[in-house]
Structure formats: C-alpha cells, structure tokens
C-alpha positions, 0 to 999 in steps of 0.5 A: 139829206132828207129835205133833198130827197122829198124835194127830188120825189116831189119833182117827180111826181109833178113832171110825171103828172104833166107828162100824163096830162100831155098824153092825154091831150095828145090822146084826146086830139087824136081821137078827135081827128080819127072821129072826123066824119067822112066826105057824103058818098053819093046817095046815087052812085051805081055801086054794085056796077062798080064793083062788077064791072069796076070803077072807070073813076079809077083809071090808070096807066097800065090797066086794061078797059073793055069796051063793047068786047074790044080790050084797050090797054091805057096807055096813059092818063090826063086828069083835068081840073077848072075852078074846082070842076074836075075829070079824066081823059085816057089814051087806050090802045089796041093791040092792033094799034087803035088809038082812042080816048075815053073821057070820064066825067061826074056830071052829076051822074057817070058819063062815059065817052069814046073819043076818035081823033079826027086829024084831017078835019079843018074846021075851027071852034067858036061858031054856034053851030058847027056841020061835020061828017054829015051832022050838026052840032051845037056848041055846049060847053068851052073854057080852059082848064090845068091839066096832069098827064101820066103815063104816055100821052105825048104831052107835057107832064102838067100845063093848061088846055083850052077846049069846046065842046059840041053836042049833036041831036042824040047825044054825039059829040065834037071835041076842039083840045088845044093844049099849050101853044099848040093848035086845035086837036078835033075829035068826034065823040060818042057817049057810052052805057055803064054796061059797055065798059069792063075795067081791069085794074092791074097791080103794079105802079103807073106805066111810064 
C-alpha cells in the first residue's frame, strides 16, 4: 500500500514539473512574438497634419472630406494593388450631387489628387504625348493592377484595372482606368496641398 502511494506522488510530481515547463515554453514564446520589433515608421511622414487635419490614408465610406471648403461624403472606396506597389481612389459626393475621385498615393511622400470624369472625351491611351482641352500631356506611368471596391462605386466588389497615366507641365493630370472588360474611363486630374483636404472619420462601420 505504501509503495503504491510513493508511486502516485512520485507521478505527480513529474506531470506537474512538465506541465511547468510547457508553461514556461509557452511564456517564453509569447514573450517572443510580443517583443517583436514594429514595421519603421516613415521618419518623413507629416504627423502633426494628420493629426490636425486627419489622415487621408485612412478613408473610408461613410466619411466626410473637405476639400478647399466643399465637404464631400465618401460614397465608397477601391484600394488598388500591382506587384506590391498599392493606393486608393475614393468617390466623394456633394450634396448637390458633384461626383469627383480623389486618389491617395505614397509615393514616396503623400500625394493628393482630384479627379473629375470627363465622359465626352474620345481619345484613347498609348500615345506619347496626348493634347486635350487645350494642354499637352505626356504619358508617365501605365499597367494593370488588382483592385477592392467598398462601399458604392459601381464596380464589382474585386477584379483588375488597366490604366495610363498623363502628366502635363505643372503637375496636371490625365487618367485612362478601364476596369474589366469594360472600355476606357477618362478623367483630368489636379494634385492637392496637404493643407487643402480635412478629413472627418465617422464612427460606424463601411457604407454599403
């Protein structure tokens, strides 16, 4: 009777000391993970704009932007990825009903554009040089990149984009999207200051 309980307590005594050691693992593990450094911050980044004025990277449906004293709601979102190169394009809306996109970029610094749509125009992408309303541009960048869509843009929820880009003396722009099978979208586009957009984040979750 005697042997059979120094057996049971010697049994115990060693599931308890592995149970102890796997806690200790575990311990050591999760200490691990939390210590993790964190991705570098951009030495750069304009933080005190952002947190005065709010932080376009952060757009959303269902916000509301100001730019240059017009206040738009974001209507909805498409986030744009090619080959790990990434930004955002948003449908703001006026109460009026003034449809405009404006597009957010890192590039390596913020860059702010206003986009209008220009539905009429006829011209097609692949030249070098392009002349509309009166300026030339001159063709920048072109590709075709995966895209998410949130919120109303009247485009499907995920699918790819082919575009080219057009920059004219000044900074202006000219945009060619065709997303899908669909033909060419044109829009005119014009860079902003930091200074000219207000962000207004709205608690809630995504317009639909």
């Amino acid at each position: 009777m005697n042997g059979s309980v120094a057996y049971l307590v010697t049994t115990l005594g060693c599931l308890i000391g592995v149970a102890g050691v796997v806690v200790a693992v575990v311990a050591v593990r999760k200490g691990r993970k939390a210590a993790r450094p964190a991705a570098p911050a951009d030495p750069f980044r304009d933080t005190d704009s952002d947190a005065l004025r709010g932080d376009p990277r952060s757009l959303k449906p269902g916000d509301i932007v100001e730019i240059r004293r017009v206040s738009y709601a974001v209507r909805g979102s498409v986030h744009l990825n090619e080959g790990g190169w990434s930004w955002a394009e948003h449908l703001l809306d006026t109460v009026e009903g003034d449809k405009r996109w404006l597009s957010v970029e890192e590039d390596p610094d913020l860059e702010l554009v206003l986009w209008t749509a220009e539905p009429a125009a006829t011209i097609t992408p692949g030249a070098s040089t392009l002349d509309f309303a009166g300026r030339r541009y001159a063709s920048e960048e072109s590709g075709q990149a995966r895209f998410t869509a949130t919120g109303s843009t009247g485009l499907d929820p995920s699918g790819t984009v082919r575009y080219h880009d057009y920059r004219a003396q000044g900074g202006d722009r000219l945009s060619f999207e065709a997303y899908g099978q669909a033909g060419w979208e044109v829009a005119r586009g014009e860079q902003l200051h930091r200074a000219d957009v207000m962000v207004y984040p709205q608690a809630g979750p995504e317009a639909s």
